[in-house]
C-alpha positions as CSV (number, residue, x, y, z in Angstrom):
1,X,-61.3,124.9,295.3
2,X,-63.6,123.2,293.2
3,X,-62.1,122.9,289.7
4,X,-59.5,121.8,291.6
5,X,-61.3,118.4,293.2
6,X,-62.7,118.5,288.9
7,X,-59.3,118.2,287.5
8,X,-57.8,116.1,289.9
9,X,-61.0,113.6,289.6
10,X,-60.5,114.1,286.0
11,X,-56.8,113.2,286.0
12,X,-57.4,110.2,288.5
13,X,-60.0,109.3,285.7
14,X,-57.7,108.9,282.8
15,X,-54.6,107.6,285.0
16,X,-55.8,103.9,285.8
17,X,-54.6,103.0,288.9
18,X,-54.8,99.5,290.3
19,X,-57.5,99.8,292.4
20,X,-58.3,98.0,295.4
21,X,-61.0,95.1,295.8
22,X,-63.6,95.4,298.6
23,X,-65.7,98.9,300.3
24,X,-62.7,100.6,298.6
25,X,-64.5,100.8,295.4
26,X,-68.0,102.0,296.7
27,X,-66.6,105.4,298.8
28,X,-64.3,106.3,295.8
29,X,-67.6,106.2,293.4
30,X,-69.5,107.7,295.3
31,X,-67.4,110.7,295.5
32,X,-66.7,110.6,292.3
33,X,-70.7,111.4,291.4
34,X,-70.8,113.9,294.0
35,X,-68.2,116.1,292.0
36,X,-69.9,115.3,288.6
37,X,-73.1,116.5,290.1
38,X,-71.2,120.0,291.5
39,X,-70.0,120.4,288.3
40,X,-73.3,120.1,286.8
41,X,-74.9,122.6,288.9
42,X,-72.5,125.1,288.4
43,X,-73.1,124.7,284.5
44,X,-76.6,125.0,284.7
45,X,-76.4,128.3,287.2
46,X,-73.9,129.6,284.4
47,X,-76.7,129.2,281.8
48,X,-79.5,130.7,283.8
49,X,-77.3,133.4,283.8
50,X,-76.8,133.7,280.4
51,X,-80.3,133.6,279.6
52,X,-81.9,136.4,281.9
53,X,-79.3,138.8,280.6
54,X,-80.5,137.7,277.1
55,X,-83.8,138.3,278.0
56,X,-83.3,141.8,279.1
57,X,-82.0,142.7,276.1
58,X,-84.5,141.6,274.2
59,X,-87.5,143.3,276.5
60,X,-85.6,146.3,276.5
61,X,-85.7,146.5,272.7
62,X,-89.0,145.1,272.5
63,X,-90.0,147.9,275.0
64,X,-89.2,150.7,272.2
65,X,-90.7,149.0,269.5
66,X,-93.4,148.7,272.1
67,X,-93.3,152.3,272.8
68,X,-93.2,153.4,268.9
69,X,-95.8,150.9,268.5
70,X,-98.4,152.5,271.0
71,X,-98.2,156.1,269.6
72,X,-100.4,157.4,267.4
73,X,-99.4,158.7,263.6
74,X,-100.9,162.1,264.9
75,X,-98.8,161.8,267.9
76,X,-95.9,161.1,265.5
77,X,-96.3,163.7,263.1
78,X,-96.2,166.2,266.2
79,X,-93.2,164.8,267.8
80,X,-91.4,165.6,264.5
81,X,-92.9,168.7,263.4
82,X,-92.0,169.6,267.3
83,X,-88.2,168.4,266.0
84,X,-88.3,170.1,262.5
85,X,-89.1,173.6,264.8
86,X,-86.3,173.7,267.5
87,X,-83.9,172.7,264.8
88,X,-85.0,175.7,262.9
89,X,-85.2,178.2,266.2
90,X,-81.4,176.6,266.5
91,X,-80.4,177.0,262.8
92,X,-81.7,180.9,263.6
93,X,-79.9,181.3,266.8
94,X,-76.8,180.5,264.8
95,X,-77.6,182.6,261.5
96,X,-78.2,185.5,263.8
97,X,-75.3,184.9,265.9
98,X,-73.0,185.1,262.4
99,X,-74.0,187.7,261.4
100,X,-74.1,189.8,264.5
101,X,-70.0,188.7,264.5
102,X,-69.9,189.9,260.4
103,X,-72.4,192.9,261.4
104,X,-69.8,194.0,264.5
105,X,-66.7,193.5,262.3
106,X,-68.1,195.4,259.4
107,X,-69.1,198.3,261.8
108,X,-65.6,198.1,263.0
109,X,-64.1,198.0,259.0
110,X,-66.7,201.2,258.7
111,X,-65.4,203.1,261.6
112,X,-62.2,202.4,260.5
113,X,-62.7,203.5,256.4
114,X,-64.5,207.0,258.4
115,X,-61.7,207.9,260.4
116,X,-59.5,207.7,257.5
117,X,-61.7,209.7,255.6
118,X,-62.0,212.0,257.4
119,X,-58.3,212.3,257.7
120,X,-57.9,212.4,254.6
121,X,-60.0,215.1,253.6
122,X,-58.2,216.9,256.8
123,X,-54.9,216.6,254.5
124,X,-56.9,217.7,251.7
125,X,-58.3,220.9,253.0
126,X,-54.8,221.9,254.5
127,X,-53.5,221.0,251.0
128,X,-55.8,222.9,249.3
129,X,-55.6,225.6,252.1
130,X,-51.8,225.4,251.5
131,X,-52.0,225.2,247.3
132,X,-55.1,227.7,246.8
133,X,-55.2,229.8,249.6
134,X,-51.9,230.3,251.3
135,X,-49.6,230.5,248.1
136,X,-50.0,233.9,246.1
137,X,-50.7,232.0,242.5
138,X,-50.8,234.5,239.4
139,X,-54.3,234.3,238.4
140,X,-54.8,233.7,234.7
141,X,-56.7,232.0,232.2
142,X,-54.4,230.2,230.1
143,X,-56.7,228.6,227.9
144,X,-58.2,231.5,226.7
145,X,-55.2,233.5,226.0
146,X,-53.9,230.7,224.1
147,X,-56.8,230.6,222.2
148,X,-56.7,234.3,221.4
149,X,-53.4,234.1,220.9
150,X,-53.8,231.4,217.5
151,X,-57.0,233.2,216.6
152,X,-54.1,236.4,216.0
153,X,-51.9,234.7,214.5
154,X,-53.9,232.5,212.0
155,X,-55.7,236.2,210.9
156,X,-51.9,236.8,210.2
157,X,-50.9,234.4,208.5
158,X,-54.7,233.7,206.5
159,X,-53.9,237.5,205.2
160,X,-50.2,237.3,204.2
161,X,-51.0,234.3,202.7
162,X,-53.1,235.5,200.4
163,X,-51.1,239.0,199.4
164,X,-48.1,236.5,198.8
165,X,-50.2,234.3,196.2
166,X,-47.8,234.0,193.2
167,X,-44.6,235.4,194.6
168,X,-41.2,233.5,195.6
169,X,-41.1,234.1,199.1
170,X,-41.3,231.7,201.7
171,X,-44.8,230.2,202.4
172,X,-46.4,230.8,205.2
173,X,-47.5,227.4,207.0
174,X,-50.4,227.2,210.4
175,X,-48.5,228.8,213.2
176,X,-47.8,226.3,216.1
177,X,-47.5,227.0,220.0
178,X,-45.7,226.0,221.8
179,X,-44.0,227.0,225.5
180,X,-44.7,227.2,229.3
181,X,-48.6,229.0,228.3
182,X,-49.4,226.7,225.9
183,X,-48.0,223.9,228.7
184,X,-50.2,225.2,231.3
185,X,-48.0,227.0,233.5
186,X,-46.6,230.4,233.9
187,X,-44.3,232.0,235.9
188,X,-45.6,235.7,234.7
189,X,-47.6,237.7,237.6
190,X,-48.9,240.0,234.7
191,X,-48.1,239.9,231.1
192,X,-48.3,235.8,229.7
193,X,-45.8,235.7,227.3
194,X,-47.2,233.6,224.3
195,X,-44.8,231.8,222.2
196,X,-45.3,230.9,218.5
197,X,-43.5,229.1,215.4
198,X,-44.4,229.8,212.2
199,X,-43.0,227.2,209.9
200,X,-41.6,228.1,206.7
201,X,-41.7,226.0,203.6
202,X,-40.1,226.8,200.0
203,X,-41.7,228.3,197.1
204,X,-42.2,227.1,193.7
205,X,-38.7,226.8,191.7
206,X,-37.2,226.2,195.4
207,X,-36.0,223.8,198.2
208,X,-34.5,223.9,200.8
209,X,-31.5,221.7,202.4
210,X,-30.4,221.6,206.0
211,X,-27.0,221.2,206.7
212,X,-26.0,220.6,209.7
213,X,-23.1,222.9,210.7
214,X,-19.9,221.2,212.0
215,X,-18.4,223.5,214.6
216,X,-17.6,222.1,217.7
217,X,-16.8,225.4,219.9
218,X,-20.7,226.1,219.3
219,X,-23.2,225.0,221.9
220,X,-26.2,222.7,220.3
221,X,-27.1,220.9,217.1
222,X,-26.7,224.2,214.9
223,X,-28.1,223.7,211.1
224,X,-28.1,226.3,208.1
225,X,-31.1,226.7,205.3
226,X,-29.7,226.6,202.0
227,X,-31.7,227.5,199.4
228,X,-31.3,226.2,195.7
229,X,-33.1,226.8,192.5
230,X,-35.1,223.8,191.0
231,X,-36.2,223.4,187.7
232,X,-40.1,223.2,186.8
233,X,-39.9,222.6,183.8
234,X,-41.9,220.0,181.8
235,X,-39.7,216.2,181.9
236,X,-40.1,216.3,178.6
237,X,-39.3,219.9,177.5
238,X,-36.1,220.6,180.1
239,X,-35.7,224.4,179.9
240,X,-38.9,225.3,177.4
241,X,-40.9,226.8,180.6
242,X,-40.1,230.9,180.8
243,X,-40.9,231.0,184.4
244,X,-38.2,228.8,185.5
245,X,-36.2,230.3,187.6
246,X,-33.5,228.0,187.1
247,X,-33.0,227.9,183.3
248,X,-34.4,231.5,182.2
249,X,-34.1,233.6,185.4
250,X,-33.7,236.8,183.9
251,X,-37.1,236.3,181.8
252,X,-39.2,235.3,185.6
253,X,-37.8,238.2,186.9
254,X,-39.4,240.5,183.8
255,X,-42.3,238.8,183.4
256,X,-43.2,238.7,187.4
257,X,-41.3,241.6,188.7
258,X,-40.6,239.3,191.9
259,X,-37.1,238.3,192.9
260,X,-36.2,234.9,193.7
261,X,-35.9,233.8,197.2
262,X,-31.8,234.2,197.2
263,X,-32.3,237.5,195.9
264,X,-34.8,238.6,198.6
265,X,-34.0,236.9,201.7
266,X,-30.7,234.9,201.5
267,X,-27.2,235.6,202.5
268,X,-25.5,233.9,199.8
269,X,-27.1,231.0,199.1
270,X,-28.3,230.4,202.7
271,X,-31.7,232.0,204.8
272,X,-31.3,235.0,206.7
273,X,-32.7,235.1,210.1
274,X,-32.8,238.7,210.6
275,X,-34.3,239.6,206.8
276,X,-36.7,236.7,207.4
277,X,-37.9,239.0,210.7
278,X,-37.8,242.1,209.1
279,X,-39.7,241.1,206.0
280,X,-42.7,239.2,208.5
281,X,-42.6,242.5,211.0
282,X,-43.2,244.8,207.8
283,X,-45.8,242.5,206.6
284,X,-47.3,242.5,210.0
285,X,-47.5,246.4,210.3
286,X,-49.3,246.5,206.7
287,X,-51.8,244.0,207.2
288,X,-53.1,244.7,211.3
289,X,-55.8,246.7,210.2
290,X,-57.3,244.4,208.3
291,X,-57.7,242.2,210.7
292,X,-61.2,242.3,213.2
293,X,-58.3,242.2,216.3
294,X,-57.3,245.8,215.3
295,X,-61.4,247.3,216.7
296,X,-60.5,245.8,220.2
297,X,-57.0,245.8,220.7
298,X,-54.1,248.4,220.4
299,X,-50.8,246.5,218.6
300,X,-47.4,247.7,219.7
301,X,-45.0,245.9,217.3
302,X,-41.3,245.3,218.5
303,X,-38.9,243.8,216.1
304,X,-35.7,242.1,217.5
305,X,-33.2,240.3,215.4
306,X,-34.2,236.5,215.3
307,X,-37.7,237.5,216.6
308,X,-41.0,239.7,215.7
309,X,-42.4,240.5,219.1
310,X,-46.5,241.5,219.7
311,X,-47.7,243.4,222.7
312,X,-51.4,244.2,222.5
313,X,-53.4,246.0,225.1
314,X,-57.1,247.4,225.9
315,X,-58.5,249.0,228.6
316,X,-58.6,245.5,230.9
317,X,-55.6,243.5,229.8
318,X,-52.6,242.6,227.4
319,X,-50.3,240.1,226.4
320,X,-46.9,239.6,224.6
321,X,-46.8,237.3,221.5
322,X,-43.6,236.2,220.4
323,X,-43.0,234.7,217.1
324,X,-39.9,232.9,215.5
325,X,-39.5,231.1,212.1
326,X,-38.3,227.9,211.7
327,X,-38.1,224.8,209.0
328,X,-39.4,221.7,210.0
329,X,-37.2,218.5,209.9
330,X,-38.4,216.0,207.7
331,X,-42.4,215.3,209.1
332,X,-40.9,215.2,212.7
333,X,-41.5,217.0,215.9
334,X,-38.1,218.8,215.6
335,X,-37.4,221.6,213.9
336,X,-34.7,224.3,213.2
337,X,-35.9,227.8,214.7
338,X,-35.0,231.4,214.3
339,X,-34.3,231.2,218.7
340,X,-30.9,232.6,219.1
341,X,-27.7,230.4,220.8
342,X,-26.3,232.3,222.6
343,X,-25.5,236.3,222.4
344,X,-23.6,236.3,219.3
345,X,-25.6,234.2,216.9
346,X,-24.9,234.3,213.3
347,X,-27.6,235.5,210.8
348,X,-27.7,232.4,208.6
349,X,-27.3,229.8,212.1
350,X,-30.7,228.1,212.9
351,X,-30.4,226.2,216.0
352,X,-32.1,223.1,216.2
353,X,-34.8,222.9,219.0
354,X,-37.1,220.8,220.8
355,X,-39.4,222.8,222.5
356,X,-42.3,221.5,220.2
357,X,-41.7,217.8,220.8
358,X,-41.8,218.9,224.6
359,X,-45.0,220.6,224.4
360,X,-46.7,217.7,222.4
361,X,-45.5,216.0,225.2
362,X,-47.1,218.2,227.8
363,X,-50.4,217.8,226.1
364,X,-49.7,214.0,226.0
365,X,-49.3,213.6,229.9
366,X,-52.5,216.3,230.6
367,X,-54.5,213.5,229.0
368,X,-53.0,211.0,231.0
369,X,-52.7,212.5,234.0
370,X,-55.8,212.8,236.7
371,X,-57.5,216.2,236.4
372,X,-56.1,217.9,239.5
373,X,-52.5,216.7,238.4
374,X,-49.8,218.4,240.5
375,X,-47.2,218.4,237.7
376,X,-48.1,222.3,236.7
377,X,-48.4,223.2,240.0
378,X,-45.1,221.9,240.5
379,X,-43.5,224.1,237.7
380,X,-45.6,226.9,238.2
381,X,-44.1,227.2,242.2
382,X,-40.6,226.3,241.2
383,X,-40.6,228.8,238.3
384,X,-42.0,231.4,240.4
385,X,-39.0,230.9,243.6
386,X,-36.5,230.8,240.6
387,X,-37.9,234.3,238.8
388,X,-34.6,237.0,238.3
389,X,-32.2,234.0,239.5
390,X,-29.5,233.5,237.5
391,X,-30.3,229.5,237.4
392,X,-31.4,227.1,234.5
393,X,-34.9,227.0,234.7
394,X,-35.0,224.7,232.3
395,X,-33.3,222.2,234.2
396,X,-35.3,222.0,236.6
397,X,-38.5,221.4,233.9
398,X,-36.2,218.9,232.2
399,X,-36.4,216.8,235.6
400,X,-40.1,217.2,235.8
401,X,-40.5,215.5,232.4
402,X,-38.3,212.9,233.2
403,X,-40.5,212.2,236.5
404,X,-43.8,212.4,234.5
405,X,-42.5,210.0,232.0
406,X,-41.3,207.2,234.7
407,X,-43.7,207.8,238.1
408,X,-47.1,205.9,237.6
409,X,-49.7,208.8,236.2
410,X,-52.0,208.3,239.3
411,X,-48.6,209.2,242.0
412,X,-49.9,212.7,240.0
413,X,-52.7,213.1,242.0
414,X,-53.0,216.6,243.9
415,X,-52.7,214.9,247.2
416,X,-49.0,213.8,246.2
417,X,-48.2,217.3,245.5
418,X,-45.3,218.0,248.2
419,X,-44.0,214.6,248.0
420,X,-43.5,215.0,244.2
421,X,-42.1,218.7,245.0
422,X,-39.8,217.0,247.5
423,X,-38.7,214.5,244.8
424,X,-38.0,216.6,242.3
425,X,-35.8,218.8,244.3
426,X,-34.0,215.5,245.5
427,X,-33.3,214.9,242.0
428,X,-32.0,218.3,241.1
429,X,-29.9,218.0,243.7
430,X,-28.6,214.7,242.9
431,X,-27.4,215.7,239.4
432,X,-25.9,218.9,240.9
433,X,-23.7,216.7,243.0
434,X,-23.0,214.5,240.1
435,X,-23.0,217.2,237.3
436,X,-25.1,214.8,235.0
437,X,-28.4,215.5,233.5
438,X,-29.4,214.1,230.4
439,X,-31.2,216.1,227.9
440,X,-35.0,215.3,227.9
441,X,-35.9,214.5,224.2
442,X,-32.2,213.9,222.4
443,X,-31.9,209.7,222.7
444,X,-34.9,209.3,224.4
445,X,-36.4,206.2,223.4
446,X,-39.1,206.2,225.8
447,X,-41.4,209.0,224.7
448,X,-44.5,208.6,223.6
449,X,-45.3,207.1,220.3
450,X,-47.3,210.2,218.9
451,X,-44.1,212.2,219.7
452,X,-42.1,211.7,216.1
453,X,-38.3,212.3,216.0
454,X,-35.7,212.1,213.2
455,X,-33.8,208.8,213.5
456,X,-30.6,210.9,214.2
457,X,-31.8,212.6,216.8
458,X,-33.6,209.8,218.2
459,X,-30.8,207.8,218.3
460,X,-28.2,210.1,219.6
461,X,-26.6,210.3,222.6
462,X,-28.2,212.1,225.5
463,X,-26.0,215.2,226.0
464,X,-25.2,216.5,229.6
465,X,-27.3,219.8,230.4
466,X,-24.8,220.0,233.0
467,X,-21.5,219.3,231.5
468,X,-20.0,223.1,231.6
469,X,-20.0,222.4,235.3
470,X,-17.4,219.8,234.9
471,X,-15.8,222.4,233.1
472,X,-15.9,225.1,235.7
473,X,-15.9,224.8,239.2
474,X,-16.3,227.9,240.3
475,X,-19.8,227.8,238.1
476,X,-20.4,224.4,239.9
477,X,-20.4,226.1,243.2
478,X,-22.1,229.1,242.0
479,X,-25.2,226.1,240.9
480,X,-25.3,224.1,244.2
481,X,-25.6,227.4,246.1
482,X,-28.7,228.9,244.1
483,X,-30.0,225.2,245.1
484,X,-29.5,225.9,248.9
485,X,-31.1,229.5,248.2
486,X,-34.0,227.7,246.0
487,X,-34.4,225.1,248.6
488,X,-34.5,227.8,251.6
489,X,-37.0,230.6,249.6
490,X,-39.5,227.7,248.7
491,X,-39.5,226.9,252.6
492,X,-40.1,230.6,253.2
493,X,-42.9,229.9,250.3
494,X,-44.8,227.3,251.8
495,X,-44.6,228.7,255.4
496,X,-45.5,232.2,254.6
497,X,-47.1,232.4,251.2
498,X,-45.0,234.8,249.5
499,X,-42.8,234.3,247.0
């Protein structure tokens, strides 16, 4: 109501009205001064205001500064070192808190890694249980008999050798071995069966050249040994030397009484398997008793016609030693063997095999493997269910290899056993169904580099082990059965024990 009388005072101010003459005048001053002085007051109660909430502020801020100011720097000095210690007691509370959380969840991580453990080595024992206990294994040292076995042969060899010195027959080189022993497996219960090749390379005044034969109704790269005479003559003086064969042959054979190589152990002008294990068996036989093998062990010898079979025997044990004669190809892994192909297998026909290269590559994957690797176990079993089955045996190792040289080397481990058993019966089956298997080492171009092939076989094409069942049906059925018949007596195996 009052800045109401203000403005209209102030209005009636500016507006100059004619104003009356007489008392008029007086009264309307008069309350004009009354409404200046109102306003007045009310400016000066607004101030007073204004200044005691001013003046709190300040004494209240003057009142710390006050307070700050009485204390005393030891008083100070407390207060904060009072500060400094609940901030540690809280920094501790914290800390302690943490790692009681880290503690719990790392007794919880620990629990956890136990119980596995100890499931784990519940799977191992019954593994182990099932591997060393339950299943009848043949119980053999493998090592050791393949050590004796090249300690035999090398006494051989080291002794024909030397009777041979200066004769044209075929030179002796170190025996190599190769074969499921040698591999570290065996199907054999009693007698290992040891297999060697003794490469053969051509005296002086001869070579030898492989030709591959070209016969398509005949199962396998198939190769024949000829042998030609060379001259040795001086470059100089061609046909001066008497003992060349090739330019005065007539004169060697006088002067040496030895007959050339295609006189002694050729059919025509090519190598004769069976002479070859005729002439090696009679050497054999002459030299055993020389040898410090002949105080301790009794040596049956039994020739066969691309082989020369040893059977030795004491009181506590024996073993078979089989040895075959081959030519090696170039300075490859591959060579061309006295091993027959099939039942009827010419005389001069030296089948080309790759059981070497598959041995090296054995003894490649047992230094990559871990040392419990299940990979011989699973050959060993397999070979044992398939022993006196009329099945490829070697089918079933060609899809071992083929596993071991794709799976990671630590899937090898012996706790993976059964699920690389069940694999690599999977597979089998697989490639029954399809009738493809491709050969392991022909056009491989994944083996291991230490593994040398020729370039032709390297780059051939993979043949298909199981192409004559494309052929045959009735051999097809006869294959997928022994699978079901494998596949039920290895069930019987791992439940029972017995093979």
């Amino acid at each position: 109501m009052d800045s109401w009388v203000f403005w209209f005072l102030l209005l009636q101010s500016v507006v100059q009205y004619p104003q009356p003459v007489g008392d008029g005048l007086d009264s309307v001053t008069r309350l004009r001064m009354e409404a200046y002085a109102k306003l007045q007051e009310q400016e000066r109660i607004q101030l007073e205001r204004e200044e005691e909430q001013h003046m709190l502020m300040q004494s209240g801020a003057s009142s710390g500064d006050l307070f700050w100011s009485a204390l005393q720097p030891w008083q100070v000095w407390t207060f904060a070192g009072l500060l400094v210690l609940l901030l540690a007691i809280w920094f501790m509370w914290r800390k302690r808190g943490c790692e009681a959380e880290i503690s719990s969840e790392e007794e919880k991580e620990k629990e956890k890694e136990e119980v596995e453990e100890e499931e784990e080595e519940i799977w191992a024992y019954d593994l182990r249980w099932l591997l060393d206990e339950r299943i009848q294994w043949p119980v053999h040292d493998l090592q050791t008999g393949c050590n004796r076995t090249m300690a035999l042969i090398d006494s051989f060899t080291s002794i024909i050798g030397r009777a041979l010195a200066g004769t044209f027959y075929p030179v002796l080189q170190q025996a190599i071995g190769f074969g499921s022993a040698f591999e570290g497996w065996t199907a054999r219960e009693e007698e290992i069966l040891y297999r060697v090749l003794i490469p053969l390379s051509p005296p002086i005044g001869h070579t030898f050249h492989l030709e591959r034969d070209t016969d398509q109704q005949k199962p396998g790269r198939n190769f024949r040994v000829r042998v030609e005479l060379e001259c040795n003559c001086p470059e100089e003086n061609e046909g001066v030397n008497l003992l060349c064969f090739l330019h005065h042959p007539d004169v060697v054979r006088r002067s040496t009484r030895q007959p050339n190589l295609l006189d002694s152990l050729c059919t025509g002008f090519y190598l004769d398997v069976h002479k070859i294990v005729l002439w090696f068996c009679a050497l054999v036989r002459a030299s055993w008793r020389r040898l410090p093998q002949s105080r301790s062990w009794h040596l049956v010898l039994q020739a066969s016609a691309r082989s020369c079979n040893l059977r030795l025997n004491n009181n506590q044990e024996s073993f078979l030693v089989k040895v075959l004669f081959g030519v090696q190809r170039h300075t490859s892994d591959i060579f061309i063997t006295s091993r027959p192909r099939g039942a009827q297998t010419p005389s001069t026909m030296w089948p080309e095999t790759y059981a070497i290269a598959e041995t090296k590559f054995f003894t490649h994957m047992a230094r990559q493997t871990p040392q419990d690797s299940s990979h011989l176990k699973c050959l060993q079993l397999l070979a044992r269910v398939l022993a006196h089955k009329d099945f490829p045996f070697h089918s079933v190792k060609t899809i071992i290899m083929q596993m071991l040289n794709t799976v990671p080397v630590s899937r090898w481990h012996r706790r993976y056993f059964l699920l690389q058993l069940s694999d690599a019966l999977e597979q089998l089956h697989l490639s029954l169904k399809e009738k493809h298997l491709d050969h392991f080492i022909l056009g491989n171009q994944r083996l291991p580099e230490e593994i040398r092939l020729p370039q032709d076989v390297q780059r051939a094409r993979p043949p298909n082990l199981f192409y004559a069942l494309i052929q045959d049906p009735d051999a097809h059925s006869q294959a997928m059965q022994a699978y079901f018949d494998l596949h039920h007596r290895l069930a019987r195996v791992l439940a029972y024990g017995q093979f």
